[in-house]
C-alpha positions as a printed Julia matrix, in Angstrom:
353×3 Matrix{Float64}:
  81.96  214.85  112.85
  85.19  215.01  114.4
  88.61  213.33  112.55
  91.77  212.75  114.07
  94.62  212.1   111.91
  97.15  209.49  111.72
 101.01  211.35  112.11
 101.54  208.16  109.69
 100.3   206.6   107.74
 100.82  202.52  107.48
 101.82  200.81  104.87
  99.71  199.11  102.78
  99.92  195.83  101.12
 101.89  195.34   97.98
  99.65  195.29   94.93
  99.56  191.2    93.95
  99.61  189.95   97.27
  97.53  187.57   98.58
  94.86  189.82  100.61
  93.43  186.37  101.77
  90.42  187.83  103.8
  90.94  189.87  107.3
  94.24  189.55  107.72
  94.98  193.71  106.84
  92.97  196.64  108.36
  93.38  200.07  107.13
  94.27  203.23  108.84
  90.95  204.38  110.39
  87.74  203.78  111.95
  84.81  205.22  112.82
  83.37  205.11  116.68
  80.81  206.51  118.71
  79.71  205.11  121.87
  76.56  204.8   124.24
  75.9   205.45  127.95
  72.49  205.58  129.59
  72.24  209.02  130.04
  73.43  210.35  127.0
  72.29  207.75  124.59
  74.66  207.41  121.0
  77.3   210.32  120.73
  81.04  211.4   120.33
  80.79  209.99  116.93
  83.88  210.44  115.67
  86.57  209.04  112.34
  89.96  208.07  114.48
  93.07  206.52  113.86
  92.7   202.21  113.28
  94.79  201.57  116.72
  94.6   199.18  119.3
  92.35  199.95  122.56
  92.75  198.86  126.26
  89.73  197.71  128.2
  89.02  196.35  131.73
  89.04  192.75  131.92
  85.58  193.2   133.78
  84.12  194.5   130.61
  81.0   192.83  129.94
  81.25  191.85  126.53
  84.12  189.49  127.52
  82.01  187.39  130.09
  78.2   187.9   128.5
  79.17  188.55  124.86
  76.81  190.63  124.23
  77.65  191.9   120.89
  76.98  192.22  117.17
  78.13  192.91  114.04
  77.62  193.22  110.17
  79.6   193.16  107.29
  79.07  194.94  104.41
  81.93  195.6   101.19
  83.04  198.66   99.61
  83.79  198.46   95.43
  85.75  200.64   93.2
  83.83  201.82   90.11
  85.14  202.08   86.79
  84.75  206.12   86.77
  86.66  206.05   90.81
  83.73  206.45   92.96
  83.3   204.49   95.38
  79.92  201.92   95.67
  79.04  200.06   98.72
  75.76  197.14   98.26
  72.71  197.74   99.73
  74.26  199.3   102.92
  70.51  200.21  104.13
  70.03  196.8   104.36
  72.84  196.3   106.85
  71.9   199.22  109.23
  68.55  197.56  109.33
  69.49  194.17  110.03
  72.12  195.76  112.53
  69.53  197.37  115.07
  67.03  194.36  114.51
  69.89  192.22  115.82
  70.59  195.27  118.59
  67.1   194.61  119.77
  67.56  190.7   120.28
  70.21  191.0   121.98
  69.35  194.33  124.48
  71.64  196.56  122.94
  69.92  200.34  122.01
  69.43  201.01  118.28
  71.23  203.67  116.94
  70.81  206.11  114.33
  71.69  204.31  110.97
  71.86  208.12  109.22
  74.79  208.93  111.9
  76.64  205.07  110.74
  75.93  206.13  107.34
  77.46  209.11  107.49
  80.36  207.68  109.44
  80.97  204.79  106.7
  81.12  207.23  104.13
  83.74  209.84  105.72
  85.58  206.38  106.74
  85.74  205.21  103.14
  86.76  208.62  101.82
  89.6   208.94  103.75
  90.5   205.12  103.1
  89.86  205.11   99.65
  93.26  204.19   98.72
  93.08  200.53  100.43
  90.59  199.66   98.25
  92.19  196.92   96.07
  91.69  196.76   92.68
  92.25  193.3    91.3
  89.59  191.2    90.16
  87.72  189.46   92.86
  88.85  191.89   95.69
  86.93  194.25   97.82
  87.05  196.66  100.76
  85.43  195.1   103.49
  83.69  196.61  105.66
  82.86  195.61  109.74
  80.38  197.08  111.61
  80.09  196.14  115.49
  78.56  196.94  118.85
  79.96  195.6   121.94
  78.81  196.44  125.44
  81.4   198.32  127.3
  80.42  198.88  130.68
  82.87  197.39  133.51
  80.24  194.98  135.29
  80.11  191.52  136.57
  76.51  189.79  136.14
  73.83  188.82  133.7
  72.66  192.07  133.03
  72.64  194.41  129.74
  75.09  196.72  129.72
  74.32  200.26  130.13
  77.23  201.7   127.84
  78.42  200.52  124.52
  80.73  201.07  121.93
  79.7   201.25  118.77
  83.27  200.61  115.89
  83.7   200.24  111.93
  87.01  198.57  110.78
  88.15  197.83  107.18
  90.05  195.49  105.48
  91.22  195.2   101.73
  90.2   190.82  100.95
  90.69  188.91   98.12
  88.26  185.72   98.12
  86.71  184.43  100.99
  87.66  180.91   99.72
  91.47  179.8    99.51
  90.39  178.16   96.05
  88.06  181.22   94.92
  85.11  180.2    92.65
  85.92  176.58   92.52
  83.25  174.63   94.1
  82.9   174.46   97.86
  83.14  171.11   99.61
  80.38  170.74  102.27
  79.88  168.22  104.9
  76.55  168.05  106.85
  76.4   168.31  110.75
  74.27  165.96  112.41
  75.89  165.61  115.93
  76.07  169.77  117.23
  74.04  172.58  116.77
  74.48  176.26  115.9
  70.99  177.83  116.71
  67.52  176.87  117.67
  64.01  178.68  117.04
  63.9   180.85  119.68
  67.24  181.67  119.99
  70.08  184.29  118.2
  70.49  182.39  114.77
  68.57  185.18  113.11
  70.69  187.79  114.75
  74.31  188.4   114.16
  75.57  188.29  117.32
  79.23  187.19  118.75
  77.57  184.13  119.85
  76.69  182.44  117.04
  79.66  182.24  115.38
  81.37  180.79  118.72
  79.11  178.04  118.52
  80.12  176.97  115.31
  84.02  176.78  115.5
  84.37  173.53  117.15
  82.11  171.35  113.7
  84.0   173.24  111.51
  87.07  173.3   113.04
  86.2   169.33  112.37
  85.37  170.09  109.1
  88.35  171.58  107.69
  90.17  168.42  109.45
  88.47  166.07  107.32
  89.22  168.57  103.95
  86.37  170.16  104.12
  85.26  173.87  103.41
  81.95  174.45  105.57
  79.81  172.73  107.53
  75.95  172.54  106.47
  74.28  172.48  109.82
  70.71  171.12  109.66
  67.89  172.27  112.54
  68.37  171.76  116.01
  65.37  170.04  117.18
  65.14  167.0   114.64
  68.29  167.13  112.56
  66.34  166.67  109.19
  66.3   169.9   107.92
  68.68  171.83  106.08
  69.12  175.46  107.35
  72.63  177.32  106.59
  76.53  176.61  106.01
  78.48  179.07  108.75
  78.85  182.06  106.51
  76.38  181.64  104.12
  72.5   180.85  103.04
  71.99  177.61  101.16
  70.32  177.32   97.75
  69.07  174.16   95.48
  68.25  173.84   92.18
  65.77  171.0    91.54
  64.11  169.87   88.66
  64.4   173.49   87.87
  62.98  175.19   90.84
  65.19  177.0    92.63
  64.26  176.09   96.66
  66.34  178.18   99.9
  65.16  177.25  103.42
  62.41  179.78  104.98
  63.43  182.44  107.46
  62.02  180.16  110.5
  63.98  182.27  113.3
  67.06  180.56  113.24
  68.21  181.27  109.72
  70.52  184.43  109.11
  67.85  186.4   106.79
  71.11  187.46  104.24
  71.2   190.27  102.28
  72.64  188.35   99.22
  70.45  185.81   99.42
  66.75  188.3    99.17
  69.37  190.21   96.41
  68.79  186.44   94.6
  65.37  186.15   95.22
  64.64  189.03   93.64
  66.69  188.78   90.59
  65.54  184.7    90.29
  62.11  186.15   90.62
  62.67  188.41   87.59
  64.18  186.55   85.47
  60.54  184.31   86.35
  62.76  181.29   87.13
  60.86  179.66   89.94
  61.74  180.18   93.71
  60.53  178.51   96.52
  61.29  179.69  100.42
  60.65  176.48  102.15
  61.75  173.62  104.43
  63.83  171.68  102.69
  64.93  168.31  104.0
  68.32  167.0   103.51
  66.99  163.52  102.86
  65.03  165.18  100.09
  68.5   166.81   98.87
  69.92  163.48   98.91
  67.45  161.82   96.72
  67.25  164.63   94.25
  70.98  164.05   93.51
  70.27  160.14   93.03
  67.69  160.35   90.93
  69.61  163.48   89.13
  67.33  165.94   89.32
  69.61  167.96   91.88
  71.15  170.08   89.45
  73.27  173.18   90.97
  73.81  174.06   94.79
  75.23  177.21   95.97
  75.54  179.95   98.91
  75.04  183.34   99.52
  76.57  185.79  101.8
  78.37  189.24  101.89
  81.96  187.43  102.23
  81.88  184.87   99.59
  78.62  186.36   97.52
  77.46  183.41   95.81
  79.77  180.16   96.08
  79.16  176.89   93.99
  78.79  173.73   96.13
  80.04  170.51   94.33
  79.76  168.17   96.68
  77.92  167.48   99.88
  79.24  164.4   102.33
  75.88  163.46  105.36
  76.56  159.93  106.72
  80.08  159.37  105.3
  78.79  158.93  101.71
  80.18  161.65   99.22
  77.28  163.02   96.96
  78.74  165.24   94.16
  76.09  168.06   92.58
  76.54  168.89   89.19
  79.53  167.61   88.06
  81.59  169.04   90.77
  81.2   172.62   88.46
  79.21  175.49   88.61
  75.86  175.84   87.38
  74.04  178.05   84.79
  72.18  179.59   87.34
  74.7   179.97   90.43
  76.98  181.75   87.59
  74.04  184.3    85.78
  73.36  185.3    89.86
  77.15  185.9    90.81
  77.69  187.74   87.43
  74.69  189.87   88.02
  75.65  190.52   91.45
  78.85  190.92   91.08
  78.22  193.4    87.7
  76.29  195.74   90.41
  78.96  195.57   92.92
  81.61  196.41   90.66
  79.67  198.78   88.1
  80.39  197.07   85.36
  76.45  196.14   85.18
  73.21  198.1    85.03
  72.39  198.64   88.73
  68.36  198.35   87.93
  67.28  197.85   91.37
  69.3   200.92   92.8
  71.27  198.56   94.97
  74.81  200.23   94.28
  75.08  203.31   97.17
  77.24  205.43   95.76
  79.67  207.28   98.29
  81.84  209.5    96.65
């Protein structure tokens, strides 16, 4: 694989500063593009720079795109761990396929990640709480006008050092539930990752954060009853003991956190149910108490506790506005494994270098 050196390097952000999340990239990625003829090649490490494209570029007018995002962790001996990474590349071309982009070779991604990470290895920050993160993506490149797929694509990994994906860190998230737009319907992209999606949910949260809150909980599309996910994460409820997340229906993000919590819930033999859940029963289970924890999943924020939940303009607080037992043993097991300060029993921790 070829590398191309910086002549300099940047500079990179004082240690205590407030990485908030995206806001600082590092000084290379990894690229490798796709034309008909000679499928995925020319994968190559590069400097982190700014690129010109055509303004007829089709990912611009047909957004055909995609991405992933993944985090990189510094372990306590200075190798470098990455979670469940497989699981990403998978995901990745099964969100390709939706959306007519070829699938490319996860070992050749793999293999870029890796030589990305060890030359980056000094943005990874170090303070509690922080991360590498990493951004896969695939955008279609070729300079066309009309609904067609593209024929040539690029194929780019960024990084970025974060801190917390929430301002207010592990505090518990304020939700309020959408009832008037939609983000995805069965049938359509919500179980892909694609550019798309996340367009479509800007203007209700955009709302949202007007009214003070964090995230939007967006309910299904074709009878607004039942829950399905908050923008960047996959919703969880603890009632009466059973843990219950809503079923992969086809417009449901299937998260990589979130099966990393079924399977440790389903160790631990504390019961968990994949199944519709309506937000009316949500609603009752806090007034009759037996609501006891909510919380989300996702590769940003990795397990966030939800204190309070507004649907109709009536404020519904979960669990005394704290976190839970089990939203806490799931983010410290997680989080153990991420950071290697844990037993990594399920050989989730890839370790690069």
């Amino acid at each position: 694989m070829e590398i191309i050196r910086r002549q300099q390097l940047k500079e990179k952000p004082a240690k205590g500063t407030q990485l908030g999340f995206g806001r600082y990239f590092t000084d290379y990625m990894f690229t490798m593009k796709y034309t008909k003829e000679a499928g995925w090649h020319d994968a190559k490490i590069e400097p982190n720079e700014p690129k010109a494209f055509d303004l007829a570029t089709s990912i611009f007018h047909y957004a055909q795109g995609i991405f992933e995002g993944m985090k990189a962790f510094l372990q306590p001996d200075g190798s470098i761990a990455v979670f469940r990474p497989e699981e990403n590349w998978a995901r990745m071309n099964r969100s390709a396929t939706r959306m007519c982009i070829p699938n490319f070779p996860a070992d050749v991604a793999e293999e870029g990640l890796e030589a990305l990470l060890k030359l980056d290895r000094d943005w990874i920050p170090t303070e509690p709480g922080t991360a590498l993160y990493i951004r896969p993506t695939i955008v279609a490149t070729r300079v066309m006008l009309g609904v067609h797929a593209s024929t040539e694509y690029l194929f780019f990994i960024i990084l970025s050092p974060v801190g917390s994906y929430y301002a207010h860190g592990l505090e518990p998230t304020k939700l309020v539930v959408e009832d008037t737009y939609t983000r995805a319907t069965i049938g359509g992209t919500g179980e892909a990752k694609c550019l798309g999606n996340y367009a479509a949910s800007m203007k209700a949260g955009e709302e949202a954060e007007e009214k003070g809150f964090d995230q939007v909980l967006w309910l299904d599309a074709n009878e607004k009853k039942y829950v399905e996910e908050v923008g960047s994460m996959n919703m969880f409820f603890v009632i009466g003991g059973e843990v219950i997340t809503p079923a992969l229906v086809g417009s449901i993000l299937p998260g990589i956190t979130r099966k990393s919590c079924i399977q440790i819930l389903k160790d631990k033999n504390i019961p968990v149910t994949e199944r519709r859940i309506s937000i009316d029963e949500v609603i009752e289970a806090q007034k009759n108490g037996t609501l006891d924890e909510a919380f989300g999943t996702g590769t940003a924020a990795v397990i966030s506790p939800v204190g309070l939940i507004r649907y109709k303009d009536v404020d519904y607080t979960i669990g005394g506005g704290k976190m839970g037992a089990i939203t806490k043993m799931l983010y410290d097991t997680i989080t153990g494994i991420q950071y290697g300060t844990a037993p990594d029993v399920y050989g989730w921790r890839k370790i690069v270098e």
